[in-house]
C-alpha positions as CSV (number, residue, x, y, z in Angstrom):
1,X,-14.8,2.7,-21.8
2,X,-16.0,-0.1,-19.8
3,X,-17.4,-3.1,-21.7
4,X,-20.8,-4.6,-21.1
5,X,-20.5,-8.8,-19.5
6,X,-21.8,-10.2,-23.2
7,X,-18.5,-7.9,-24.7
8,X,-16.4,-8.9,-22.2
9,X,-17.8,-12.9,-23.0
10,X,-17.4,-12.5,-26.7
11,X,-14.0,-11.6,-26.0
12,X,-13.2,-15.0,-24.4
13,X,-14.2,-16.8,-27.6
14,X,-10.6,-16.1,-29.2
15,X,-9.7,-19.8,-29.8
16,X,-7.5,-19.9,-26.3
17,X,-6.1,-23.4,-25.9
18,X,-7.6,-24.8,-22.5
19,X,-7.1,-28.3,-21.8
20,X,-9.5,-30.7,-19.5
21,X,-10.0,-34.0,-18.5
22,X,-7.7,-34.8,-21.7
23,X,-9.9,-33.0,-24.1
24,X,-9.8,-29.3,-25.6
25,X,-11.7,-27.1,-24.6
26,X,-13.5,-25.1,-27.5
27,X,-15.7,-22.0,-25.8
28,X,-15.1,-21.4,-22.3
29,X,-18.1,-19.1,-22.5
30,X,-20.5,-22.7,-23.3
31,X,-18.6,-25.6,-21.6
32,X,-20.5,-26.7,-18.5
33,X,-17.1,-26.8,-16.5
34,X,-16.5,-22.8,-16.9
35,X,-20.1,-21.4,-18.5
36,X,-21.5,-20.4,-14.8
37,X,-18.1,-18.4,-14.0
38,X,-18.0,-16.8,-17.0
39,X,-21.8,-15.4,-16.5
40,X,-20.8,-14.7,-13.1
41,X,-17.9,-12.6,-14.0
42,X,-19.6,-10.8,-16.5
43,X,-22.2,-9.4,-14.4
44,X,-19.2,-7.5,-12.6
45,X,-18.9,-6.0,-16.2
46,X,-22.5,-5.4,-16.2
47,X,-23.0,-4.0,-12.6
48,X,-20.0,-1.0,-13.9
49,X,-22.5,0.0,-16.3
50,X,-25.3,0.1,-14.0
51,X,-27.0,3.5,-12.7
52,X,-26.4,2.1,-9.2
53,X,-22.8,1.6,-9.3
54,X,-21.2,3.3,-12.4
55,X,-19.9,6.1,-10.0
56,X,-18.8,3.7,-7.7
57,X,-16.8,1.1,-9.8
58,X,-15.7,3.6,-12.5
59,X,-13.8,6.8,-13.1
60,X,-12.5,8.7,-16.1
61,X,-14.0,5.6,-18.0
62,X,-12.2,3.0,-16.5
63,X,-12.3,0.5,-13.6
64,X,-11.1,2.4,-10.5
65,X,-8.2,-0.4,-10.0
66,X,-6.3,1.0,-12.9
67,X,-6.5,4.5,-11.1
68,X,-3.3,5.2,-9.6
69,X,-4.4,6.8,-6.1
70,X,-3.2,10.2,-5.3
71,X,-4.3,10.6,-2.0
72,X,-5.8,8.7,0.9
73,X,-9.4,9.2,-0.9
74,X,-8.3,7.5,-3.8
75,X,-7.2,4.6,-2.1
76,X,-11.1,4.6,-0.2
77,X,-12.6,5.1,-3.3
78,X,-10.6,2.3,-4.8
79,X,-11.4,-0.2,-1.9
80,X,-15.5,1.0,-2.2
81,X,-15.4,-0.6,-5.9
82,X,-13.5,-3.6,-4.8
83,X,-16.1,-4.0,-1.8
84,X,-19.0,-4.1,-4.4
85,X,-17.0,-6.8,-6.7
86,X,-16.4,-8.7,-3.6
87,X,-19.9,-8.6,-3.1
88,X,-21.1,-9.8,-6.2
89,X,-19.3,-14.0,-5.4
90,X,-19.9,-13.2,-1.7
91,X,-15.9,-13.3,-1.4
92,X,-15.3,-16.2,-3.8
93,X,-13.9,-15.1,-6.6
94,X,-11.1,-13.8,-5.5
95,X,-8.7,-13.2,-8.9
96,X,-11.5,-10.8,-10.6
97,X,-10.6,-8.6,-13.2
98,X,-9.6,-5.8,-10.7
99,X,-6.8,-8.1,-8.8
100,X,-4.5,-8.0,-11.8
101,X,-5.7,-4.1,-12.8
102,X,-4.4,-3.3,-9.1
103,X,-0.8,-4.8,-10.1
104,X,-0.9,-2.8,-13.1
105,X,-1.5,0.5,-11.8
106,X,1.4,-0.3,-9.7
107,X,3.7,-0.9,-12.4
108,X,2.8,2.6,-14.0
109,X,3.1,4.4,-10.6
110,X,7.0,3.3,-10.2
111,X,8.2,2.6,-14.1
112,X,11.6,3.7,-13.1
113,X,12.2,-0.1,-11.4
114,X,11.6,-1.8,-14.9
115,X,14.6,-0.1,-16.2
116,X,17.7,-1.9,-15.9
117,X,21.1,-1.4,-17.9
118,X,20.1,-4.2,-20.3
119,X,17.0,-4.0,-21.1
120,X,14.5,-0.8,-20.6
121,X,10.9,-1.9,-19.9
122,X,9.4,1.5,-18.2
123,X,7.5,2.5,-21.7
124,X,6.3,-1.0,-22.0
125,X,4.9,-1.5,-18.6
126,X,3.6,2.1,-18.7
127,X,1.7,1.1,-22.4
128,X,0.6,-2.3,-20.7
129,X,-1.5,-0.4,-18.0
130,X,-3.1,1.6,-20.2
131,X,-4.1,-1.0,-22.7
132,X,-5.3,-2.9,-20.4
133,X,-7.3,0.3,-18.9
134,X,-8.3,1.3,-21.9
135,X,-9.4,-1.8,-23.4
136,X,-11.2,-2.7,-19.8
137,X,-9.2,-6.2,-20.4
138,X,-9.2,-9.2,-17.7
139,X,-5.9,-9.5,-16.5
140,X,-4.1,-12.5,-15.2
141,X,-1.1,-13.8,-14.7
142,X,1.0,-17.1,-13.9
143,X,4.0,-15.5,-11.0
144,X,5.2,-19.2,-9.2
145,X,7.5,-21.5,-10.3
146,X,6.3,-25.2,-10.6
147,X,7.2,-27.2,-7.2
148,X,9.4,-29.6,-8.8
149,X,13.1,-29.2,-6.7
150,X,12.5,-26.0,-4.4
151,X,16.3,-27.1,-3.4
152,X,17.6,-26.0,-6.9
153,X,17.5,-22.6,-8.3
154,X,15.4,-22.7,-11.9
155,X,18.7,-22.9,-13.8
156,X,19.3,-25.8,-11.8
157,X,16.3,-28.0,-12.5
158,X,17.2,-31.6,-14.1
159,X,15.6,-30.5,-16.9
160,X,16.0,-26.9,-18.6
161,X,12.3,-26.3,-19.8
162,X,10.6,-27.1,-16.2
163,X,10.6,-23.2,-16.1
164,X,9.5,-20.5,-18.4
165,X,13.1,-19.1,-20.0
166,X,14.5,-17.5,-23.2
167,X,15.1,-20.1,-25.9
168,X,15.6,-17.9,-28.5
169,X,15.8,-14.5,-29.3
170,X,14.9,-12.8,-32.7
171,X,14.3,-9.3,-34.3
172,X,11.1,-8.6,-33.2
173,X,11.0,-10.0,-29.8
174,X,12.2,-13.6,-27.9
175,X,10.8,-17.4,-28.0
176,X,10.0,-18.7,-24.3
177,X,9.3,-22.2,-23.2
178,X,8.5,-24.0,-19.8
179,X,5.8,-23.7,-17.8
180,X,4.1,-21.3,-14.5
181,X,1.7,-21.8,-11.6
182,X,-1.1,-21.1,-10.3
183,X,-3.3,-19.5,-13.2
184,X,-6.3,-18.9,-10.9
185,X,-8.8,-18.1,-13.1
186,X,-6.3,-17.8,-16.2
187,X,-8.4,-19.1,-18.2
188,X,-11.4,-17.0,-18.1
189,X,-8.8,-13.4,-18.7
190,X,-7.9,-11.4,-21.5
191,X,-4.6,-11.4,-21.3
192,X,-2.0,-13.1,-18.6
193,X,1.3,-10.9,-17.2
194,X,4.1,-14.0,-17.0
195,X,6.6,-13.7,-14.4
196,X,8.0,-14.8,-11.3
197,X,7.3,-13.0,-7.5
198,X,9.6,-15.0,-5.7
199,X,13.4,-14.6,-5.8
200,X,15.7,-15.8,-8.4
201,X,19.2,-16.8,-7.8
202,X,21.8,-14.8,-9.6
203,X,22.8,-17.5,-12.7
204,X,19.0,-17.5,-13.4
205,X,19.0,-14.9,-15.9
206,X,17.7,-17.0,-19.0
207,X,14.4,-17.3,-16.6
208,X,14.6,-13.5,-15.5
209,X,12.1,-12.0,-17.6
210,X,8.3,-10.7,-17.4
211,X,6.1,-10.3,-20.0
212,X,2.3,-9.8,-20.6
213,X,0.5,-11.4,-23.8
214,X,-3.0,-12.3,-25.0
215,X,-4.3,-15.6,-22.9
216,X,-5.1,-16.9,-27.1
217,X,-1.1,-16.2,-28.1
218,X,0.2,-19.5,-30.2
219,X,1.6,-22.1,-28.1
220,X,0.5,-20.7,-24.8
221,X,-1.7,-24.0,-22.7
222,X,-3.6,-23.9,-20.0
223,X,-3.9,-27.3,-18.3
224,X,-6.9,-27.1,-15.7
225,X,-7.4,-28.8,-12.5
226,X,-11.0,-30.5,-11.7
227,X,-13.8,-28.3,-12.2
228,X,-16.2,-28.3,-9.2
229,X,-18.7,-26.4,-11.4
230,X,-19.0,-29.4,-13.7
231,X,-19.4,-31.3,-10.3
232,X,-21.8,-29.4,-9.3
233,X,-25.8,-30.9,-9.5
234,X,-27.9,-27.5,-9.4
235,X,-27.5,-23.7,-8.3
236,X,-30.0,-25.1,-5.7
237,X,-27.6,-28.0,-4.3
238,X,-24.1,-26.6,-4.9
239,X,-24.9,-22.7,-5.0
240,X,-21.1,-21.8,-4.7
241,X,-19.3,-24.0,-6.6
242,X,-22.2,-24.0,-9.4
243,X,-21.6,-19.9,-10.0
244,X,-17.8,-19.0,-8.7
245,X,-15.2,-22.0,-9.3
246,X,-12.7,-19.2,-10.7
247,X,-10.4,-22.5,-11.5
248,X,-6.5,-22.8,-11.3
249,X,-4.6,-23.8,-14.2
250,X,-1.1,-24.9,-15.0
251,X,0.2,-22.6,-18.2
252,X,3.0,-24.2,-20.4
253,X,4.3,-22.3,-23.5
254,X,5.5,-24.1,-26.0
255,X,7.9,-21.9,-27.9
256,X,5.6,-18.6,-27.3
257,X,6.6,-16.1,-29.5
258,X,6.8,-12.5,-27.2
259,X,7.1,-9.5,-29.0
260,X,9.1,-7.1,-27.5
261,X,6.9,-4.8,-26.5
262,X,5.2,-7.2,-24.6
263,X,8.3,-7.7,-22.8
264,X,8.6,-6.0,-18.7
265,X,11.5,-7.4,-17.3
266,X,14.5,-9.4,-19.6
267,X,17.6,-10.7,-18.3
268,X,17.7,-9.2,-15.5
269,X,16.7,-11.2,-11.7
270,X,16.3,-7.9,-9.3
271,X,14.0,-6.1,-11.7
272,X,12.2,-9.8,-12.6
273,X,11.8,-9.8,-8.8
274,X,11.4,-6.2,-7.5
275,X,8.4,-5.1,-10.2
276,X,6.2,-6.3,-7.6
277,X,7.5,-5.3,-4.5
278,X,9.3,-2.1,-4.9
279,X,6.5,-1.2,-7.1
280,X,2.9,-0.8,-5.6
281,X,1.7,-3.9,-7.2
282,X,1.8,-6.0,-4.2
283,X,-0.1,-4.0,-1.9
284,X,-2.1,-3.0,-4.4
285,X,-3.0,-7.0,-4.7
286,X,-3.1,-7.1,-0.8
287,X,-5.8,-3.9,-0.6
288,X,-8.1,-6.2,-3.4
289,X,-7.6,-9.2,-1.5
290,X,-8.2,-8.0,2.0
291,X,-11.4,-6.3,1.0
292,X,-12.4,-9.2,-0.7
293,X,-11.1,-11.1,2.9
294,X,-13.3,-9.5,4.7
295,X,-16.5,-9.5,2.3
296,X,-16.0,-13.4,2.8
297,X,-15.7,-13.3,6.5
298,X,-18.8,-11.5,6.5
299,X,-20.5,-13.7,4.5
300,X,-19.2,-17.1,6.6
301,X,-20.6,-15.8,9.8
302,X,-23.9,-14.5,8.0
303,X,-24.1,-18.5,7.5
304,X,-23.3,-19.1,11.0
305,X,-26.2,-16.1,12.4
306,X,-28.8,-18.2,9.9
307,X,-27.7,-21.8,11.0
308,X,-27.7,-21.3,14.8
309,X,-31.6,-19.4,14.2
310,X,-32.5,-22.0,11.9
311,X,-31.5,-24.6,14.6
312,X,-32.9,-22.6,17.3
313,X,-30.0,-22.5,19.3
314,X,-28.8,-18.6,18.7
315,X,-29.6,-17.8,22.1
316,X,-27.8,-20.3,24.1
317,X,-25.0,-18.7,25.7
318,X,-22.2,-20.5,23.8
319,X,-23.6,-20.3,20.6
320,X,-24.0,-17.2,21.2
321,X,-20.2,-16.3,22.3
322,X,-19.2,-18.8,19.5
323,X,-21.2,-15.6,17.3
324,X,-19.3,-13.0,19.3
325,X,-15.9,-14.6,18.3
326,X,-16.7,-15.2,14.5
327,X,-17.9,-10.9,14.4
328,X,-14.5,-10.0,16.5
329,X,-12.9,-12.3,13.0
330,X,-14.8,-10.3,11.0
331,X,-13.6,-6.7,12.6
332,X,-10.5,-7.9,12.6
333,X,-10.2,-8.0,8.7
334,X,-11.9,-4.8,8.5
335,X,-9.5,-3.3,10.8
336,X,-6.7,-4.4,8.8
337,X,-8.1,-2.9,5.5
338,X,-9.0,0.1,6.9
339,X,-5.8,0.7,8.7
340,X,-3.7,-0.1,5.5
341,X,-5.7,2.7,4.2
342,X,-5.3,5.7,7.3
343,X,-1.0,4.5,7.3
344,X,-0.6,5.0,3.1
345,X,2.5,6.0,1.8
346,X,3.8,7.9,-0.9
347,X,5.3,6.1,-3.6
348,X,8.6,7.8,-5.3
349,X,8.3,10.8,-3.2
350,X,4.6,11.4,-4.3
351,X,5.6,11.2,-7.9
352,X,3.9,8.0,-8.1
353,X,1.1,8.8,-5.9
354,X,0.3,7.0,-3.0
355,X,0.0,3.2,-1.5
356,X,-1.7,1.0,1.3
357,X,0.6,1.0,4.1
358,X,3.2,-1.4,4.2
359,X,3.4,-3.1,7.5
360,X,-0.1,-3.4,7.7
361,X,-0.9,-4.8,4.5
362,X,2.3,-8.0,5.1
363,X,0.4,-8.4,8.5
364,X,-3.0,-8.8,6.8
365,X,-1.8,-11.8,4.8
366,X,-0.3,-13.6,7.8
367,X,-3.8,-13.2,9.8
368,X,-5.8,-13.6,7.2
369,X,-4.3,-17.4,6.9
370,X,-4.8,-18.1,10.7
371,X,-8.1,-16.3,10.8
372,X,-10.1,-18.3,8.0
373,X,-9.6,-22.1,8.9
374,X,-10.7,-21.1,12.6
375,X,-13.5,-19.1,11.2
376,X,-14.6,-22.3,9.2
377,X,-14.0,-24.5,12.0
378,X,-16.0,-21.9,14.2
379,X,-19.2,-22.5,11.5
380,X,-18.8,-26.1,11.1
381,X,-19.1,-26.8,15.0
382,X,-22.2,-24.8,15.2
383,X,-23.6,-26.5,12.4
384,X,-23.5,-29.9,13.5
385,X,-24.9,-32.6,12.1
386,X,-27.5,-31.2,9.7
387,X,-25.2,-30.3,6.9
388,X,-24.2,-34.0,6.4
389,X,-27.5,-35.6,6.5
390,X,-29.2,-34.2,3.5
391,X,-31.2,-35.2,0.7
392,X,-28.7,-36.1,-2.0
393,X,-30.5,-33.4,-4.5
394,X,-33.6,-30.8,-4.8
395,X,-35.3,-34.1,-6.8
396,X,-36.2,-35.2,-3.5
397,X,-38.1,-32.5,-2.5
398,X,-39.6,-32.6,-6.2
399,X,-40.8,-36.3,-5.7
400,X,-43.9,-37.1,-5.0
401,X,-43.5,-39.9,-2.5
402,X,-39.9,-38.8,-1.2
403,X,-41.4,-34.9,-0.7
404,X,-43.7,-35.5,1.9
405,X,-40.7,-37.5,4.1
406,X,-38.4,-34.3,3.6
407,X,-40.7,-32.3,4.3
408,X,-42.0,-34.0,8.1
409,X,-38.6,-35.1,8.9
410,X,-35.9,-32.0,7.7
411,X,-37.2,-29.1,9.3
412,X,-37.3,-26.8,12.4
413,X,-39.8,-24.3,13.9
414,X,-39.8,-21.6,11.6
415,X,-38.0,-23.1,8.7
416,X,-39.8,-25.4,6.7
417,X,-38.1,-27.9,4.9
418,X,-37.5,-26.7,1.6
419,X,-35.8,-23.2,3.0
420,X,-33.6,-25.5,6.0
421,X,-32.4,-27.7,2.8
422,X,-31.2,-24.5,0.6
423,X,-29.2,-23.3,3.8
424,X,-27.3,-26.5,4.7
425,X,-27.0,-27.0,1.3
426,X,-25.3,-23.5,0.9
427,X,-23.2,-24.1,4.2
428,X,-22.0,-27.1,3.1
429,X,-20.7,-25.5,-0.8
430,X,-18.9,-23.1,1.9
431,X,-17.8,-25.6,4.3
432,X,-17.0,-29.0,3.3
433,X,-17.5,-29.4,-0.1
434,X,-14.4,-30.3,-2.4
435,X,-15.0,-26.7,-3.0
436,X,-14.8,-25.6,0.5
437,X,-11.0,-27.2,0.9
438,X,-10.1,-25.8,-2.4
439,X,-10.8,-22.4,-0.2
440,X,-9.1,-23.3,2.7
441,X,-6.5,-24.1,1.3
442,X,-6.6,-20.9,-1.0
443,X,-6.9,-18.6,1.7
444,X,-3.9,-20.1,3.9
445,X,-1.6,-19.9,0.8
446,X,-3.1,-17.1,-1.0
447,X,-0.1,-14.5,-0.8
448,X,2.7,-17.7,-0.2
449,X,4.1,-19.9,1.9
450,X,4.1,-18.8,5.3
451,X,8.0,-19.2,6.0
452,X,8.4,-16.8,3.1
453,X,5.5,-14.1,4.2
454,X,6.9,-14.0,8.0
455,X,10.1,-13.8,7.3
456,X,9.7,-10.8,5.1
457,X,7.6,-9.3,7.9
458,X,10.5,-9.0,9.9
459,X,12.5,-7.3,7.3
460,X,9.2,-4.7,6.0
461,X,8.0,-4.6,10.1
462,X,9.2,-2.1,12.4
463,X,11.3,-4.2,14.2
464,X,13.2,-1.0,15.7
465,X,10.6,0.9,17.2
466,X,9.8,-2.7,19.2
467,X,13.6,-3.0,20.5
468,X,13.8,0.5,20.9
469,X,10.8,0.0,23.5
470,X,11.8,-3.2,25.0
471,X,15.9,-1.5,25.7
472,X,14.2,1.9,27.0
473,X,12.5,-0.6,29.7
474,X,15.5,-2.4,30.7
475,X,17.7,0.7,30.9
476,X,15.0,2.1,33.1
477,X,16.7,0.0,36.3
478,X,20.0,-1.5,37.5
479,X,21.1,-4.2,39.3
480,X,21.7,-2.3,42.3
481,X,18.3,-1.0,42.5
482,X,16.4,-3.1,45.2
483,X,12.6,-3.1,45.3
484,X,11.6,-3.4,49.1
485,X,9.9,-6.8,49.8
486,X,6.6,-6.3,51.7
């Protein structure tokens, strides 16, 4: 059954060891750096046991991301619930509890790839899916290596703990130690799937392993960057970064003990690598994060429609164009969701049901890096000077000398002062806020570098069917055909 958001918050107050600004962290759930987050992820707990979208974000008791689709309604169904998640941060939060749940349901569509002549993982990643299904846990996980030498392979690193390996292995299960990023929002999960997405070179096998344990397991630390919600003055002046600074986190285990049960992938680098892409997991991250793409999108040029209004410029031709562009941006990432949908493809010869479309989904990444700093750039033009020169907080407004001056000098026709403040404020927390580069940056990275991404789209793409046309055109002629001149 699904849990309510005070469950789901109780559940975060297991003792997990988060570290910031040099000090412990002792509740996540009350610490002024995560407390907002934490409310606002628990309202997506809330809104799956509310009248109004219980049908829509659940089924068979459970989050429809832990569904593994059978059809191409499944898949619209699933994509329906993201969309209302999405919602919820306005595109945000982007590693909610239904990212990870995606991944899982991938692993239990294809277990057959998680079993390997050393080591057989199928059960376990099969039992992971449905305790986390059943439990209606957040997952997370920790898949990069730490940029210290990309030159080296891990086994290679000057030192041997720089990444997660083996140390030790014992009856019950094996001692790991080193350290994984980016833990976006790690720290706010139930548990956290360990592992690596990018390839390993074949001596790595002592860092060839998977594993998923609870984000409170002994010796597991979560080092967090700067939190922009602790930053942040009032919901008023920094209404993003106040409510939905999911944070990114370094994790280090010191000498984490991992049952074996707990254990995917061990000892073995194509299985480490291909559980997430000759499994649905990855596409099944790609259909979360495109809906939640182009929830965003939607919600950066609602911004733009209110700024232009606000500044009574909406009707000047190149505003208005500029408008035109940012809703063509906007299609654009619908298009790509949708499409990934209509081109699905079985997985193990419909034994694991069905996925998102390949091609489409590895295309919707590469856009969707080009198509969000040239949407923001888009916004930021239109919104000229007003979202710099602001009054430093809503105290202003609130004084009673300093009121009066805000409210002559910051307004427009239509908008008096107090509602023109809130939306530069707002367009600012989207735009060009510490915040704002934190997503920029997000969104040009979020699936990888792009040397990695568009490389592989040449090996996934349909590179044939274009050669085939471009040949079929150049065999249509010879050299001793001769085109009359005129």
């Amino acid at each position: 059954m699904t849990r309510s958001g005070q469950e789901y918050l109780a559940s975060l107050r297991d003792g997990r060891e988060v570290w910031l600004d040099g000090e412990r962290v002792a509740d996540v759930t009350r610490h002024a750096a995560f407390r907002n987050t934490a409310a606002s992820l628990a309202r997506l707990y809330d809104l799956a046991q509310d009248p109004r979208y219980a049908s829509v974000l659940t089924a068979d008791g459970a989050h429809r991301a832990f569904k593994v689709p059978r059809s191409y309604e499944d898949l619209v169904e699933r994509r329906r619930a993201y969309k209302v998640w999405a919602e919820s941060s306005f595109g945000f939060l982007g590693r909610t509890p239904d990212y990870m749940a995606g991944g899982a349901a991938g692993f239990a569509a294809a277990p057959a790839v998680f079993t390997t002549d050393g080591f057989d993982g199928a059960d376990n990643a099969v039992a992971c899916h449905r305790r986390l299904a059943e439990g209606d846990l957040y997952p997370t996980f920790t898949i990069t290596n730490p940029q210290i030498d990309r030159t080296k392979a891990a086994s290679e690193q000057e030192e041997d703990d720089l990444v997660v390996r083996v140390v030790a292995e014992k009856d019950g299960g094996v001692v790991v130690r080193g350290a994984k990023m980016i833990g976006t929002a790690a720290v706010f999960g139930n548990e956290v799937v360990v592992g690596t997405i990018e390839p390993l070179a074949p001596q790595d096998v002592d860092h060839a392993l998977c594993f998923s344990v609870p984000i409170a397991t002994p010796g597991l630390k979560f080092l967090s960057r700067t939190s922009y919600e602790a930053q942040a003055r009032s919901v008023f002046d920094n209404p993003l970064s106040s409510r939905f600074d999911e944070n990114d986190a370094l994790l280090v285990c010191d000498d984490v003990f991992v049952p074996w049960e707990r254990v995917l992938t061990y000892r073995n680098v194509d299985a480490t690598f291909g559980m997430w892409w000759r499994t649905p997991a990855y596409v099944n991250f790609v259909h979360q994060a495109a809906t939640r793409f182009w929830t965003k999108l939607e919600f950066l040029t609602g911004i733009a429609i209110l700024l232009t209004k606000a500044n009574n410029t909406y009707q000047l031709p190149p505003v208005t164009q500029a408008i035109g562009r940012l809703m063509g941006r906007v299609a654009q990432a619908k298009a790509f969701v949708l499409a990934a949908e209509a081109s699905y493809e079985q997985v193990d010869g419909g034994r694991g049901g069905v996925m998102p479309g390949k091609e489409i989904s590895f295309a919707q990444r590469i856009v969707a890096g080009e198509l969000y700093p040239a949407a923001v750039q888009e916004i930021k033009t239109l919104a000229g000077g007003g979202v710099i020169q602001l009054p430093a907080s809503a105290e202003d407004l609130l004084h009673p000398e300093l009121g009066p001056l805000v409210r002559k000098y910051i307004r427009s026709p239509g908008h008096p002062a107090e509602d023109r403040v809130k939306l530069l404020k707002l367009a600012w927390d989207a735009l060009g806020s510490e915040f704002a580069s934190r997503h920029e940056q997000y969104e040009r990275f979020y699936h990888g570098a792009p040397h990695v991404y568009l490389t592989q789209q040449v090996w996934e793409g349909d590179t044939d069917s274009c050669e085939a046309l471009a040949r079929a055109c150049l065999s249509g002629y010879a050299l001793d055909e001769r085109t009359p001149r005129r």
